[in-house]
Structures are given as C-alpha cells and as structure tokens.
C-alpha positions, -999 to +999 in steps of 0.1 A: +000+000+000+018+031-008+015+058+013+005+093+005+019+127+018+003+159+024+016+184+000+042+204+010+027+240+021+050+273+001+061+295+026+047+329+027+063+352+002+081+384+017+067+405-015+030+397-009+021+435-012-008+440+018-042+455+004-038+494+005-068+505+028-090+536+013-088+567+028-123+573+042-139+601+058-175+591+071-203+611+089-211+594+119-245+598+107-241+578+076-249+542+075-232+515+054-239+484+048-226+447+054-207+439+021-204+470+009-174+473-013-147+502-011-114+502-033-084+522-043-059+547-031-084+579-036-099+589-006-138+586+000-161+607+016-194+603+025-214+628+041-243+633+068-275+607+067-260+593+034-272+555+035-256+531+012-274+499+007-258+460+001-232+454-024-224+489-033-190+496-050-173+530-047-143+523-069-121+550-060-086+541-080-098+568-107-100+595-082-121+606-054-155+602-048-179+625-027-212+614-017-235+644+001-260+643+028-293+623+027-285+608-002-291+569-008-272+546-028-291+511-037-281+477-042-254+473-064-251+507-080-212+512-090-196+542-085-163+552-094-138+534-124-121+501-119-084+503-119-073+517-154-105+524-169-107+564-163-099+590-138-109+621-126-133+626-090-164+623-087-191+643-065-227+633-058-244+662-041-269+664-013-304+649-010-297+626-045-314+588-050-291+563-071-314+536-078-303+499-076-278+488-106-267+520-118-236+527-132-220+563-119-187+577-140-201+613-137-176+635-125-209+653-109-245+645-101-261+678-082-285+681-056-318+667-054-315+644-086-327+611-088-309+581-113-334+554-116-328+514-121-297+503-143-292+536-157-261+546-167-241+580-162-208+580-184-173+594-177-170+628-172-210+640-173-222+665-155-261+660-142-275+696-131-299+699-098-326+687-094-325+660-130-344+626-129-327+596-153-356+572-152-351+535-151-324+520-182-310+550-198-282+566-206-267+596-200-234+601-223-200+602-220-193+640-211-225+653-215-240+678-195-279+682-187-292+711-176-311+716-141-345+697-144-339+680-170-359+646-172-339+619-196-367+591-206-382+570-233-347+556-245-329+586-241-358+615-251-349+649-227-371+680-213-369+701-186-396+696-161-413+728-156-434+723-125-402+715-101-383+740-119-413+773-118-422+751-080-396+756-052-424+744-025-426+711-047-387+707-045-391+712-008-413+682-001-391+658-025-362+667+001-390+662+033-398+627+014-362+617+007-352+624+049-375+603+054-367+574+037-332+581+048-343+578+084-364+546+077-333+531+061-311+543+090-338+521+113-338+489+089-304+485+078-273+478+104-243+500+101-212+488+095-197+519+087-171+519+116-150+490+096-139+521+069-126+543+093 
C-alpha cells in the first residue's frame, strides 16, 4: 500500500504586497452596509444621513469620490472606475437617489436628482440639480444636462417645468427623501465603523 503525503505548504512570500486601505472620511451619521465594497488609493467621503445599501462599490482608483448628505445609494449601484479604466473625482451632491444597478462615472450629479434602475451615467458627465434619469437609460459620456432635466423613453430629454417654476414642490421631495433616509437608518445595520 503506498503511502500518500500531504503536499508540502510554500512559505509565505516576503513580496505579498498588503491591500492598500481607502482613505475614508464618514459622517457618523451615515450608515453603510454589510458587504459593501470600497477600493483604491483615492480617498472617499461620505457625508451626513447618506445611506448606502448592500453590495455597493465605490471604486475609488480613478480618483475621489464625494457622496453628500441624505442621499441613498441602492443595491449594487457602481460608482467610481475600476483600476485603469478612467480618472478624474467624482461628486454626488446632497439629497440625491441612485437607484439599484446604476452605473456612476459622472464627475458630478447635483443636488436633489434622482438616477433610476440600471441607468447609466458616463465618464466625465455633469447631471444639473434637481434631474431625474428614469429607469435604463443613458446619459453620455461628457455630457451635461441642464437643471430639471428629465432623460426618458430611451434617451428622449425635457426640462420639467413644474419642479423647476415650484420651489415648494422641491421642498417636499427633500422632506420625502429624509424620510426614507431615516427609515433606512432604522432597517439596515451599520457597519460603517469598519472604513474608518
């Protein structure tokens, strides 16, 4: 009967390079979630009541990414660019909603906009206040919309009138989006404190 070994273990290599932890700055009243995912050298920063949801990737090895208060990130929206595949920072401004399965390359997103389900926001576009990209569109490589713009029907645009002429309307979008930030904040256990 012949008799078998164990294969020999390698010894650890002395150039195993360790992970390089990303510089983050966090609120303390941000929530992020288990399995979130944060990479690259850039540093991250992620402002007051921002929630970020399961399986979100900031990919910051293109630059730095800013996320503002209130806003919510949803299950597996990527932000950021994967190592060699574009640079430049991105900033996502206050009281914004990225819908599940987007893809953010934007270099910025402004306050009070809304990107809807598996849309996609290219490198270097610039999305004004107050926009809504509904559900599977595109917004172009470098492009720039305008405040209030609406992007729908396979890439049609307008400006809505009635948030832009409505400043009382615009209001209760940010009451509405506080409190689904604060309902998140109840139903979603923060992990946050494993970034810093």
């Amino acid at each position: 009967m012949a008799s078998t070994s164990a294969p020999a273990k390698k010894p650890a290599s002395s150039s195993t390079v360790p992970a390089i932890k990303t510089p983050c700055r966090i609120h303390s009243t941000a929530v992020i979630a288990d399995k979130v995912q944060i990479t690259g050298p850039h540093a991250v920063e992620i402002g007051e009541n921002a929630v970020l949801q399961p399986h979100v990737k900031l990919r910051a090895e293109g630059g730095k990414i800013i996320i503002g208060k209130n806003t919510t990130v949803a299950e597996k929206a990527i932000i950021g660019f994967a190592a060699g595949q574009g640079e430049g920072d991105i900033v996502i401004g206050d009281y914004v909603h990225i819908d599940a399965g987007t893809r953010i390359e934007a270099s910025r997103i402004g306050d009070g906009s809304s990107i809807e389900v598996n849309s996609v926001i290219g490198k270097g576009a610039v999305v004004g206040k107050d926009c809504k990209v509904t559900a599977l569109n595109v917004v172009n490589e470098g492009e720039e919309l305008p405040d209030f713009t609406v992007v729908f029907c396979d890439g049609q645009r307008r400006i809505d009138q009635t948030m832009k002429d409505h400043a009382e309307i615009r209001t209760a979008k940010r009451l509405g989006q506080e409190r689904t930030v604060a309902l998140l904040q109840r139903l979603i256990p923060n992990v946050a404190s494993k970034w810093l």
